[in-house]
Structure formats: C-alpha cells, structure tokens
mmCIF file of the N, C-alpha and C atoms, coordinates in Angstrom:
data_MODEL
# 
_entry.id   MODEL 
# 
loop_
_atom_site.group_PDB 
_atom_site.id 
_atom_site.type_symbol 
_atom_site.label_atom_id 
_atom_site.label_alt_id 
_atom_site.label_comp_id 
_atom_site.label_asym_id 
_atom_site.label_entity_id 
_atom_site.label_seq_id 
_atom_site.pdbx_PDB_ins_code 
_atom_site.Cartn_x 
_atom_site.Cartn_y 
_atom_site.Cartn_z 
_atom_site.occupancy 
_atom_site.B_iso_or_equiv 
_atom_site.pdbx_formal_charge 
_atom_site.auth_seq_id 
_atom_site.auth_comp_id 
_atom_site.auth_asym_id 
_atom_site.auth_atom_id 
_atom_site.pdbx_PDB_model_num 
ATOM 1   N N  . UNK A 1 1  ? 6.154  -1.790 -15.101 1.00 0.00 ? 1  UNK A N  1 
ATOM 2   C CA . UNK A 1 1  ? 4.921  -1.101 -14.903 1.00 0.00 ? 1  UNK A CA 1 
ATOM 3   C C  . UNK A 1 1  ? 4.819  -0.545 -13.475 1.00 0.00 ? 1  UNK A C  1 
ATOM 4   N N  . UNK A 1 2  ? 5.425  -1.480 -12.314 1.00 0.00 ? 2  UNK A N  1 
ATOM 5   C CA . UNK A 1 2  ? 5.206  -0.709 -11.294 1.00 0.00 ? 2  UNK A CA 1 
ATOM 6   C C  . UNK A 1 2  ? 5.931  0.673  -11.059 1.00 0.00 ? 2  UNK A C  1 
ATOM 7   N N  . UNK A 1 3  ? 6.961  0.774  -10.973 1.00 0.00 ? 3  UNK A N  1 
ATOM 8   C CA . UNK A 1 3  ? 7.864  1.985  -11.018 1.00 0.00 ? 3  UNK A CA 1 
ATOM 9   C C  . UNK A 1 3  ? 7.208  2.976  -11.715 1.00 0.00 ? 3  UNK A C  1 
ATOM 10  N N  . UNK A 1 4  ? 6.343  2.978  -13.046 1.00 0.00 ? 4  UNK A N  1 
ATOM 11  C CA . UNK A 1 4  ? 5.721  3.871  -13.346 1.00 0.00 ? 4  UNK A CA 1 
ATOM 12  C C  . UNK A 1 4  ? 4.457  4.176  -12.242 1.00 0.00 ? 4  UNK A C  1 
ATOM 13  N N  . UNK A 1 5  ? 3.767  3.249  -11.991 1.00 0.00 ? 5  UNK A N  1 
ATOM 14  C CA . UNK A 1 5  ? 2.614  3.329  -11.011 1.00 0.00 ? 5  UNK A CA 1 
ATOM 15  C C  . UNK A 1 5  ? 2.870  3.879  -9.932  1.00 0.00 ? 5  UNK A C  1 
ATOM 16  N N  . UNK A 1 6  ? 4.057  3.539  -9.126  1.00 0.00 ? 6  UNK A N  1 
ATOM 17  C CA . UNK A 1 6  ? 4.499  4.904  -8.196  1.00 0.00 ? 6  UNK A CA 1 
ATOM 18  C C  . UNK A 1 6  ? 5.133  5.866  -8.441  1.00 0.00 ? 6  UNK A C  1 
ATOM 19  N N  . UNK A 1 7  ? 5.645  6.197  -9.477  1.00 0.00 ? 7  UNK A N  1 
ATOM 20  C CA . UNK A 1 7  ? 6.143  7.313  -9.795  1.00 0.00 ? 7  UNK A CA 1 
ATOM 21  C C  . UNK A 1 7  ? 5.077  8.288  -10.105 1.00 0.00 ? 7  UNK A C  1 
ATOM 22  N N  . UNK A 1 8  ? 4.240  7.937  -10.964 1.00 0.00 ? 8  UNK A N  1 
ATOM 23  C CA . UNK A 1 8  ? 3.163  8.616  -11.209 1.00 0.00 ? 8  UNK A CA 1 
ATOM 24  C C  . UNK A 1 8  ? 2.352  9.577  -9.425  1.00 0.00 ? 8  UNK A C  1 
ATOM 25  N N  . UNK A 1 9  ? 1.917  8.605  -8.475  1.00 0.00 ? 9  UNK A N  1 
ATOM 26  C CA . UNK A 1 9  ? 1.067  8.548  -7.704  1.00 0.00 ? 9  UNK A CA 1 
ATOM 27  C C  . UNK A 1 9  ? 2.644  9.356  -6.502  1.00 0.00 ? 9  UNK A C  1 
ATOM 28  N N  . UNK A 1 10 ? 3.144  9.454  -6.937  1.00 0.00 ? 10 UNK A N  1 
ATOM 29  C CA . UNK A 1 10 ? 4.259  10.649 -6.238  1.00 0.00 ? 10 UNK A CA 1 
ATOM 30  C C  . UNK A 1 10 ? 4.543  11.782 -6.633  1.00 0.00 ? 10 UNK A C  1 
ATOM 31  N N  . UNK A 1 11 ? 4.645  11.950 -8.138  1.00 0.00 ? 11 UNK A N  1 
ATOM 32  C CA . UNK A 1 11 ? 4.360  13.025 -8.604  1.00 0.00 ? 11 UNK A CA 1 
ATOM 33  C C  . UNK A 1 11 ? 3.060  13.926 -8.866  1.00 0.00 ? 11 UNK A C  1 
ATOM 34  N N  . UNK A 1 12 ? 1.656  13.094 -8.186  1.00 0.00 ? 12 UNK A N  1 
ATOM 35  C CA . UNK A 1 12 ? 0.578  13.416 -7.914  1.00 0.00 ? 12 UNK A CA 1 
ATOM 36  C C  . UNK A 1 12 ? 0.853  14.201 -6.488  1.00 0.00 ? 12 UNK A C  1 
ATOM 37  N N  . UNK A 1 13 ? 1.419  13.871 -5.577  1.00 0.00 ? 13 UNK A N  1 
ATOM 38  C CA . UNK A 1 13 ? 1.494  13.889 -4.942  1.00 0.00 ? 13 UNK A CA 1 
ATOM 39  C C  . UNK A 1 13 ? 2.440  15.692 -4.004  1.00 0.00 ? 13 UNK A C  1 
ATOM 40  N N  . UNK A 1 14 ? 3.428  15.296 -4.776  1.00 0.00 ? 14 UNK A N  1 
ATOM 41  C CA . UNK A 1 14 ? 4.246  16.645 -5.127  1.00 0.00 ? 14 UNK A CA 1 
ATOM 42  C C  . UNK A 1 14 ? 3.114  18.215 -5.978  1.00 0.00 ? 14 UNK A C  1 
ATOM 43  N N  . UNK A 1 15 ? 2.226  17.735 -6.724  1.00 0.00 ? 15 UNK A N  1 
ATOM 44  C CA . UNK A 1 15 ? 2.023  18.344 -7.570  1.00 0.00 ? 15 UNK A CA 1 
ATOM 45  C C  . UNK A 1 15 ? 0.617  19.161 -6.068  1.00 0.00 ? 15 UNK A C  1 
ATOM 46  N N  . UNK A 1 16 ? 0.389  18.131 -5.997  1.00 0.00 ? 16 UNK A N  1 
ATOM 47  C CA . UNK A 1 16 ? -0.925 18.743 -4.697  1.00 0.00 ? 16 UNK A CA 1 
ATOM 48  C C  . UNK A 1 16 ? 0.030  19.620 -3.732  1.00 0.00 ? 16 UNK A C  1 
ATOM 49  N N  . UNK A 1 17 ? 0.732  19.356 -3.432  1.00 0.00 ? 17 UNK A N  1 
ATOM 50  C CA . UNK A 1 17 ? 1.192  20.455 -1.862  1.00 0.00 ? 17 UNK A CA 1 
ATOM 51  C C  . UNK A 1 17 ? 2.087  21.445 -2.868  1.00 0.00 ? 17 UNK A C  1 
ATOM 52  N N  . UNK A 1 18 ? 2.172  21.952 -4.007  1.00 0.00 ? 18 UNK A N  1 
ATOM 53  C CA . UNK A 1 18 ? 2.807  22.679 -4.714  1.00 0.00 ? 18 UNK A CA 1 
ATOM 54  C C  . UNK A 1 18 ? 1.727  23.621 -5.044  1.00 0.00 ? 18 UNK A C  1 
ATOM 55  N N  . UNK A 1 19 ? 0.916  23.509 -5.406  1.00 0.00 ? 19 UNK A N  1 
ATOM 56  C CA . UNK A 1 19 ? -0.401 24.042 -6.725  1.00 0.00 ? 19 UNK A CA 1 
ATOM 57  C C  . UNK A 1 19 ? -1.057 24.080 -4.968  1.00 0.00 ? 19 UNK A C  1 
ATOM 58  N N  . UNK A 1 20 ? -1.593 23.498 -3.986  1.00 0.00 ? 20 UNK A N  1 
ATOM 59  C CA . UNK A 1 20 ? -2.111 24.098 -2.551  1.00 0.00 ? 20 UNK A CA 1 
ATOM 60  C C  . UNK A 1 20 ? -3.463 23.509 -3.295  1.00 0.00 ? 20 UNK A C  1 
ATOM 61  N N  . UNK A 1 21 ? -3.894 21.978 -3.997  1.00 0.00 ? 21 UNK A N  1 
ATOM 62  C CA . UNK A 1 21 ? -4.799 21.768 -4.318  1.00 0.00 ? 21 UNK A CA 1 
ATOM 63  C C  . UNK A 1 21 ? -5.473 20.015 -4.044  1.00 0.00 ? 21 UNK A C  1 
ATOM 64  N N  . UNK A 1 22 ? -6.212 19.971 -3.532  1.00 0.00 ? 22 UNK A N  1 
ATOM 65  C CA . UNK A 1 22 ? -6.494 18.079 -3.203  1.00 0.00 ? 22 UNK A CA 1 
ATOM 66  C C  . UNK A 1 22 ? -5.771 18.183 -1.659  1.00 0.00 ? 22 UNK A C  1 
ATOM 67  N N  . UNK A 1 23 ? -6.030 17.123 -1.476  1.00 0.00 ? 23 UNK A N  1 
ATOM 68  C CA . UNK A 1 23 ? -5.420 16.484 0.498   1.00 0.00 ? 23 UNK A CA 1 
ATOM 69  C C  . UNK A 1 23 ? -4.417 15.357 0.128   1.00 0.00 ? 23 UNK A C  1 
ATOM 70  N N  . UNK A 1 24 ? -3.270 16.051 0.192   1.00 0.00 ? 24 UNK A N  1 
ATOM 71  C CA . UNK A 1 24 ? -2.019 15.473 0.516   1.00 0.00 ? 24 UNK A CA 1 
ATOM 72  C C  . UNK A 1 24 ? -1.851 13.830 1.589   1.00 0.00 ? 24 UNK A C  1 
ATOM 73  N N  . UNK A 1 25 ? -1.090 13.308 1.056   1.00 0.00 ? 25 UNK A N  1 
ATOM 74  C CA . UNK A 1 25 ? -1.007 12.235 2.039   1.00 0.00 ? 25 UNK A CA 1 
ATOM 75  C C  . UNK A 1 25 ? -0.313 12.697 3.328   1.00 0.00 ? 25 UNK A C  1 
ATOM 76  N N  . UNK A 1 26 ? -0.662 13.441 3.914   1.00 0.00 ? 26 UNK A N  1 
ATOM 77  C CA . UNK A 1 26 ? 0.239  14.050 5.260   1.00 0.00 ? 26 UNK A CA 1 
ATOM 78  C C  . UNK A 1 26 ? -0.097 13.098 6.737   1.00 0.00 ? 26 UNK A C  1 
ATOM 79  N N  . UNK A 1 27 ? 0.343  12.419 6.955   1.00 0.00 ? 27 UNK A N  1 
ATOM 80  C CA . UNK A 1 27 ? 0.156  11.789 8.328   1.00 0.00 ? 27 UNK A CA 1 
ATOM 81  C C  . UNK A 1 27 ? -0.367 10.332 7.824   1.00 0.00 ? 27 UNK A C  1 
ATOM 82  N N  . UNK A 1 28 ? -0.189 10.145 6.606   1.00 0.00 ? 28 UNK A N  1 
ATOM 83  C CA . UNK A 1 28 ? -0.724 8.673  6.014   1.00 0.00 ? 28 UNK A CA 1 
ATOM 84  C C  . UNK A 1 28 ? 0.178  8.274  4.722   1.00 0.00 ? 28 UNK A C  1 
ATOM 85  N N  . UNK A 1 29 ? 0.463  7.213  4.684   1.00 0.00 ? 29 UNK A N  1 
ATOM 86  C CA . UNK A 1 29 ? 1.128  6.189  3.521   1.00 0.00 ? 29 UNK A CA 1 
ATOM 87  C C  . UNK A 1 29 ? -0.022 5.752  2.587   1.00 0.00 ? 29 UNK A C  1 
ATOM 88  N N  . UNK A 1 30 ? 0.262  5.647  1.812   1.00 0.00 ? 30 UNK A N  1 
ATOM 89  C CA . UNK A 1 30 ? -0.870 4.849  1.014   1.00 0.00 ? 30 UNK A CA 1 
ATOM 90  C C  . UNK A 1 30 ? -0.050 3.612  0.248   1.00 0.00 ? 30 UNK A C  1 
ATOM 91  N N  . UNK A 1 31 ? -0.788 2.346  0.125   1.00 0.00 ? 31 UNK A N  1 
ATOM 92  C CA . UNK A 1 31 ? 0.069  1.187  0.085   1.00 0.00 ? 31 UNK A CA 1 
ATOM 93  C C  . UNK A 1 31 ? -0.343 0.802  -1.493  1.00 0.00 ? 31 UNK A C  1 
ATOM 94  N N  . UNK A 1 32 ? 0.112  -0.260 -1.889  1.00 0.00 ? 32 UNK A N  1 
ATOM 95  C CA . UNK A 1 32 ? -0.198 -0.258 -3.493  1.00 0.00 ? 32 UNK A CA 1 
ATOM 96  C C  . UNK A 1 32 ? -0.022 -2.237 -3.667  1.00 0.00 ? 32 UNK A C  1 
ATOM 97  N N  . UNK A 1 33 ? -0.827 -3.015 -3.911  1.00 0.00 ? 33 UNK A N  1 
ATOM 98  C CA . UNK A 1 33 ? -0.635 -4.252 -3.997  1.00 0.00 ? 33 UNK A CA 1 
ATOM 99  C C  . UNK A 1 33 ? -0.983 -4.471 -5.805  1.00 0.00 ? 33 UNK A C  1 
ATOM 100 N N  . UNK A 1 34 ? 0.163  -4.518 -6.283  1.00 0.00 ? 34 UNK A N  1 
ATOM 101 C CA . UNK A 1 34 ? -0.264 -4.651 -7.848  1.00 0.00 ? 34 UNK A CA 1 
ATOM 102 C C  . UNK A 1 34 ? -0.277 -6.273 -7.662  1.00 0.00 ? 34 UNK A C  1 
ATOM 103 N N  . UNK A 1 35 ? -0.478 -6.748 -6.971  1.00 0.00 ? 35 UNK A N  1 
ATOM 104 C CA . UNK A 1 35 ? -0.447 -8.378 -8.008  1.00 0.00 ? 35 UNK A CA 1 
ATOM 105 C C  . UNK A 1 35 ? -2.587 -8.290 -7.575  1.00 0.00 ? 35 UNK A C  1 
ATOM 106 N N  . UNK A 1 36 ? -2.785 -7.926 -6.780  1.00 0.00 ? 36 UNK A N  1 
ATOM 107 C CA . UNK A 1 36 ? -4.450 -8.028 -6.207  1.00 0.00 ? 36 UNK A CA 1 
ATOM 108 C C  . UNK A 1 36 ? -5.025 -6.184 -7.132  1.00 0.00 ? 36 UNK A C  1 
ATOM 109 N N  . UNK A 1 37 ? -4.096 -5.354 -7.181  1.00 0.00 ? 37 UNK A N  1 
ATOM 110 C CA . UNK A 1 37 ? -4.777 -4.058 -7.990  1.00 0.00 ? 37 UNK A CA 1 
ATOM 111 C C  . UNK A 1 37 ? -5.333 -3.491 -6.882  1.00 0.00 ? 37 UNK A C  1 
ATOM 112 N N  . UNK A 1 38 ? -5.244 -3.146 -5.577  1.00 0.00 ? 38 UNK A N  1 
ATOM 113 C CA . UNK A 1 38 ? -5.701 -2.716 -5.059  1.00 0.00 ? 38 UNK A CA 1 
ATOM 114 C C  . UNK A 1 38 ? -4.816 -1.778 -3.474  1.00 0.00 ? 38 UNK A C  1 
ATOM 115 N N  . UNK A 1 39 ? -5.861 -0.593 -3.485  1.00 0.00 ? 39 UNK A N  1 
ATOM 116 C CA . UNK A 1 39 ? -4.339 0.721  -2.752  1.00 0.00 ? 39 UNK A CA 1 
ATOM 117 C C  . UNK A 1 39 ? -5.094 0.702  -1.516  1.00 0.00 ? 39 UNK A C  1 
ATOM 118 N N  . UNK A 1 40 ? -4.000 0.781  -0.580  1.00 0.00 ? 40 UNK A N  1 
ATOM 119 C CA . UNK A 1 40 ? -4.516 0.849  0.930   1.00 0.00 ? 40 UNK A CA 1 
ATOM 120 C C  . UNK A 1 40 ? -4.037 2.644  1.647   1.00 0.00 ? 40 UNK A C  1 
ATOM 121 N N  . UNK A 1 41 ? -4.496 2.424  2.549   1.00 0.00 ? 41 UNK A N  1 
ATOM 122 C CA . UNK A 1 41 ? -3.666 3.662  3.157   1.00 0.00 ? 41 UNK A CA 1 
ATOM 123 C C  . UNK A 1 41 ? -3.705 2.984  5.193   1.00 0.00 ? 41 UNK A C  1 
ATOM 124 N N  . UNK A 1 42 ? -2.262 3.720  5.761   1.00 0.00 ? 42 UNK A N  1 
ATOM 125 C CA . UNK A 1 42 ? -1.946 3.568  6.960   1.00 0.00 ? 42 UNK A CA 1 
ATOM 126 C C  . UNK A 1 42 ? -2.234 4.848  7.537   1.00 0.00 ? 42 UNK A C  1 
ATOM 127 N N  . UNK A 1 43 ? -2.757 5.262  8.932   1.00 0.00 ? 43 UNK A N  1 
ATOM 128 C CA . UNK A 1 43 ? -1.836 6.255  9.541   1.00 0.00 ? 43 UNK A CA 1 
ATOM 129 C C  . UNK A 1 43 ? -1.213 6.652  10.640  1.00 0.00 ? 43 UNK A C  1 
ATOM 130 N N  . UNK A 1 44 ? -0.435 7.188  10.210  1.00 0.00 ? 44 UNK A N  1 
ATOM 131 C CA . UNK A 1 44 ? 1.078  7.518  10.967  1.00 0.00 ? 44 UNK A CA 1 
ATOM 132 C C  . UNK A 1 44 ? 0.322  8.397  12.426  1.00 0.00 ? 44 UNK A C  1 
ATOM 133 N N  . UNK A 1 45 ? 1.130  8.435  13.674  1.00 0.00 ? 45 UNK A N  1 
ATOM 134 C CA . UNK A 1 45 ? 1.329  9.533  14.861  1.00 0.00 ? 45 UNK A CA 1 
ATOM 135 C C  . UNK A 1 45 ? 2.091  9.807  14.710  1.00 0.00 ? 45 UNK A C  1 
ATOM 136 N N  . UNK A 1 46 ? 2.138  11.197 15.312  1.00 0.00 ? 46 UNK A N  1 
ATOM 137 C CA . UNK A 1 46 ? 3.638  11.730 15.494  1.00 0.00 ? 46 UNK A CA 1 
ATOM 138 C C  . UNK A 1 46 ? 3.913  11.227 17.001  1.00 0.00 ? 46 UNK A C  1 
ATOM 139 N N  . UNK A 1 47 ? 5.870  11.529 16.561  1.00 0.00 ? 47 UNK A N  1 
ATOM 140 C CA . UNK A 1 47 ? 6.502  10.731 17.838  1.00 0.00 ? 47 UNK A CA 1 
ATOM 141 C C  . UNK A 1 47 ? 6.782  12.574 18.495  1.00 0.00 ? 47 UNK A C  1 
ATOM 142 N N  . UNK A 1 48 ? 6.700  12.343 19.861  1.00 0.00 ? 48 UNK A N  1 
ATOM 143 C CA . UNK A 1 48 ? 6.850  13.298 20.518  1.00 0.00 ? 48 UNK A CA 1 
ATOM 144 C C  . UNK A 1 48 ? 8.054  13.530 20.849  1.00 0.00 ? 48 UNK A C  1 
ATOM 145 N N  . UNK A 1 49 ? 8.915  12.921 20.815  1.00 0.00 ? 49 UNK A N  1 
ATOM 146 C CA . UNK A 1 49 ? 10.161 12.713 20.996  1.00 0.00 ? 49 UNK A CA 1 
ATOM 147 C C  . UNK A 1 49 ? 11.163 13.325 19.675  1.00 0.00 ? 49 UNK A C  1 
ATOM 148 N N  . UNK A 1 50 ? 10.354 13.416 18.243  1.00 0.00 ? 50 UNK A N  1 
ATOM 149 C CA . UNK A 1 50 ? 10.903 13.590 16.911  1.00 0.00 ? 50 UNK A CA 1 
ATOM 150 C C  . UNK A 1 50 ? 11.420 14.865 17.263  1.00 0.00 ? 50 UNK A C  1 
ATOM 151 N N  . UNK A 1 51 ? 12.536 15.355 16.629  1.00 0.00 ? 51 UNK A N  1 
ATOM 152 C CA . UNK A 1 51 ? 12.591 17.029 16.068  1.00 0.00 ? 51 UNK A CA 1 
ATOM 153 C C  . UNK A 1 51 ? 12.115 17.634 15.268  1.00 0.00 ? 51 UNK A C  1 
ATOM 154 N N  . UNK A 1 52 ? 11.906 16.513 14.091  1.00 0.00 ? 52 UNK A N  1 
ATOM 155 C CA . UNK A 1 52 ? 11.107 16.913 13.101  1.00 0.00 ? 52 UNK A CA 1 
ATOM 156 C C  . UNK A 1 52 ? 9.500  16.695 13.079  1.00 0.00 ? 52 UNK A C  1 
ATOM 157 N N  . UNK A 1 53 ? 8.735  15.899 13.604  1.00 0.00 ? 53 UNK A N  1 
ATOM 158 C CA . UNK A 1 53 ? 7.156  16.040 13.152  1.00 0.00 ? 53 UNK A CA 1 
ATOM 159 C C  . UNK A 1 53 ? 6.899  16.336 14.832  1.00 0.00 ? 53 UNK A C  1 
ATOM 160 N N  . UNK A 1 54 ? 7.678  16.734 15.623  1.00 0.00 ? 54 UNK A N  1 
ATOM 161 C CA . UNK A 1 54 ? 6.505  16.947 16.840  1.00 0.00 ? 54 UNK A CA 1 
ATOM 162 C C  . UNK A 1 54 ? 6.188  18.025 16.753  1.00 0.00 ? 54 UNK A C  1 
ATOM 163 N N  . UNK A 1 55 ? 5.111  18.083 17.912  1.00 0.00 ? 55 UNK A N  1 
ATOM 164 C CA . UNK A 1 55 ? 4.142  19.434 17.835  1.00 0.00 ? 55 UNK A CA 1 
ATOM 165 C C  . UNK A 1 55 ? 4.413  20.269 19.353  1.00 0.00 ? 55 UNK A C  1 
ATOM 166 N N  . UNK A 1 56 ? 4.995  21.539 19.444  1.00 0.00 ? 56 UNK A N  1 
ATOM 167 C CA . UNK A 1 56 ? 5.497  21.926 18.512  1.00 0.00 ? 56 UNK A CA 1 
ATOM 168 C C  . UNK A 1 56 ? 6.804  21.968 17.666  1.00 0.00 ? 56 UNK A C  1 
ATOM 169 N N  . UNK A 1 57 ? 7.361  21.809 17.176  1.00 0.00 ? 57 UNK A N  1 
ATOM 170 C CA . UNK A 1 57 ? 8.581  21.628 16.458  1.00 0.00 ? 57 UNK A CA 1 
ATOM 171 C C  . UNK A 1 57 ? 9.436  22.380 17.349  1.00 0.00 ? 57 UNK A C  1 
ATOM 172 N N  . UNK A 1 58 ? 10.947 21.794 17.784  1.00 0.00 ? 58 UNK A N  1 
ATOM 173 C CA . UNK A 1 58 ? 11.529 22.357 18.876  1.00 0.00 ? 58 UNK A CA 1 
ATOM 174 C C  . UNK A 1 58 ? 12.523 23.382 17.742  1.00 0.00 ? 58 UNK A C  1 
ATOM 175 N N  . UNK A 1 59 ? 12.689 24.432 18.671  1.00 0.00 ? 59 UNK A N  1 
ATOM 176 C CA . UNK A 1 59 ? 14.233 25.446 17.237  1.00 0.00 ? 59 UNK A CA 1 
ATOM 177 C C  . UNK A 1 59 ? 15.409 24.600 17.108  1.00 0.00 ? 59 UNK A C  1 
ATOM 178 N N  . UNK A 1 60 ? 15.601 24.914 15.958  1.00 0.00 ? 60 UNK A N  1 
ATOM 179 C CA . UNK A 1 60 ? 16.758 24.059 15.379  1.00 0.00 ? 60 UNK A CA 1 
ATOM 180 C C  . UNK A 1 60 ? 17.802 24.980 14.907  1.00 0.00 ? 60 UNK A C  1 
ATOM 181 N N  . UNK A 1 61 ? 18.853 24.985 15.809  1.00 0.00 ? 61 UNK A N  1 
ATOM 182 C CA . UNK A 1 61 ? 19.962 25.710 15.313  1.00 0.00 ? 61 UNK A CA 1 
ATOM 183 C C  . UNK A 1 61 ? 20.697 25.419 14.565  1.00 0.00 ? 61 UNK A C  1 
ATOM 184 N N  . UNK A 1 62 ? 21.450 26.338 13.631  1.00 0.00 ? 62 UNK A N  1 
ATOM 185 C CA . UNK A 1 62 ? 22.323 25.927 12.089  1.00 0.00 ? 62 UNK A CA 1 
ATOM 186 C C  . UNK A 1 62 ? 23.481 25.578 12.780  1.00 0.00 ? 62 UNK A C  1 
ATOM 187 N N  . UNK A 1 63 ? 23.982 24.947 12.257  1.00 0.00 ? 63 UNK A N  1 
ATOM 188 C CA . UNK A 1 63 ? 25.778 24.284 12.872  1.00 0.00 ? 63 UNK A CA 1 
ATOM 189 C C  . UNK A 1 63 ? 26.450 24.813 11.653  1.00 0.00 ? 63 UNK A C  1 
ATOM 190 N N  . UNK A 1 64 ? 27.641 25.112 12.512  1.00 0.00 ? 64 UNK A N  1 
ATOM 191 C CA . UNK A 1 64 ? 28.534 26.657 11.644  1.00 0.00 ? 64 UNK A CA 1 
ATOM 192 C C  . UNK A 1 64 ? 29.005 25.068 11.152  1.00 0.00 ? 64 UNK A C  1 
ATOM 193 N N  . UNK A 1 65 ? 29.687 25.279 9.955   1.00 0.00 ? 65 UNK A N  1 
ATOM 194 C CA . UNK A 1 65 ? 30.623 24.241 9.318   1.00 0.00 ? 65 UNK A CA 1 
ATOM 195 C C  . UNK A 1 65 ? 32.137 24.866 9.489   1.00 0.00 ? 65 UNK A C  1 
ATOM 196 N N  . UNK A 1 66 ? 33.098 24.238 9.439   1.00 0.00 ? 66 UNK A N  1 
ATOM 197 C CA . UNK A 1 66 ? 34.489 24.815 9.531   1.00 0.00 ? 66 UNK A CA 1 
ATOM 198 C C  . UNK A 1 66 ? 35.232 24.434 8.287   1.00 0.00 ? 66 UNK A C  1 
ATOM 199 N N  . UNK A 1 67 ? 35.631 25.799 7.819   1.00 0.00 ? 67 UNK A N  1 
ATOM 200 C CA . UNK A 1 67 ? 36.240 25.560 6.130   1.00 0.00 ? 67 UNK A CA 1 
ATOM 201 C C  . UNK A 1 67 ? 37.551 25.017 6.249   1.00 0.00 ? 67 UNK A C  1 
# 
C-alpha cells in the first residue's frame, strides 16, 4: 500500500508543474508517516554554493564528449 501512496502523491505532483496548475512542492518535501496516517512537510534553502538551485544559477557549459 505504501508504494502506491507515494507513487500516487508524485504523480500528483508531476501532473501540477506539467498542466501549470496547484503549488508544486518546490523548496519543500512533504513527509508521509503511514503507521500514525499523517503528512508533514519540511523546507528546504537553497545552498549558495549549489550550481544547480542557487540564485542566480551560474552558466553551465556543455562538455564536448570524445567519440
């Protein structure tokens, strides 16, 4: 049952930042305690240091691959 319970609440999830509809979990986890039934949520900072979530996002150059 659980695996369905997050699968579900991920594909909710996908379906919102696709369709541009509801508030995405963006900058927050949401937690899930099935033995108590009850969902939490955390939230996240960004690390300034990241490449990926800082603000502003630094350029990221493509790396040639060699055939």
């Amino acid at each position: 049952m659980l695996p369905g319970v997050i699968g579900v609440l991920q594909a909710n999830e996908a379906l919102k930042i696709l369709v541009g509809y509801g508030e995405p979990l963006v900058g927050r986890i949401m937690t899930f305690d099935a033995q108590a039934t009850e969902f939490g949520e955390l939230k996240l900072r960004r690390d300034p240091q990241c490449a990926t979530c800082s603000v502003p996002p630094p350029a990221i150059k493509p790396v040639a691959v060699a055939s």
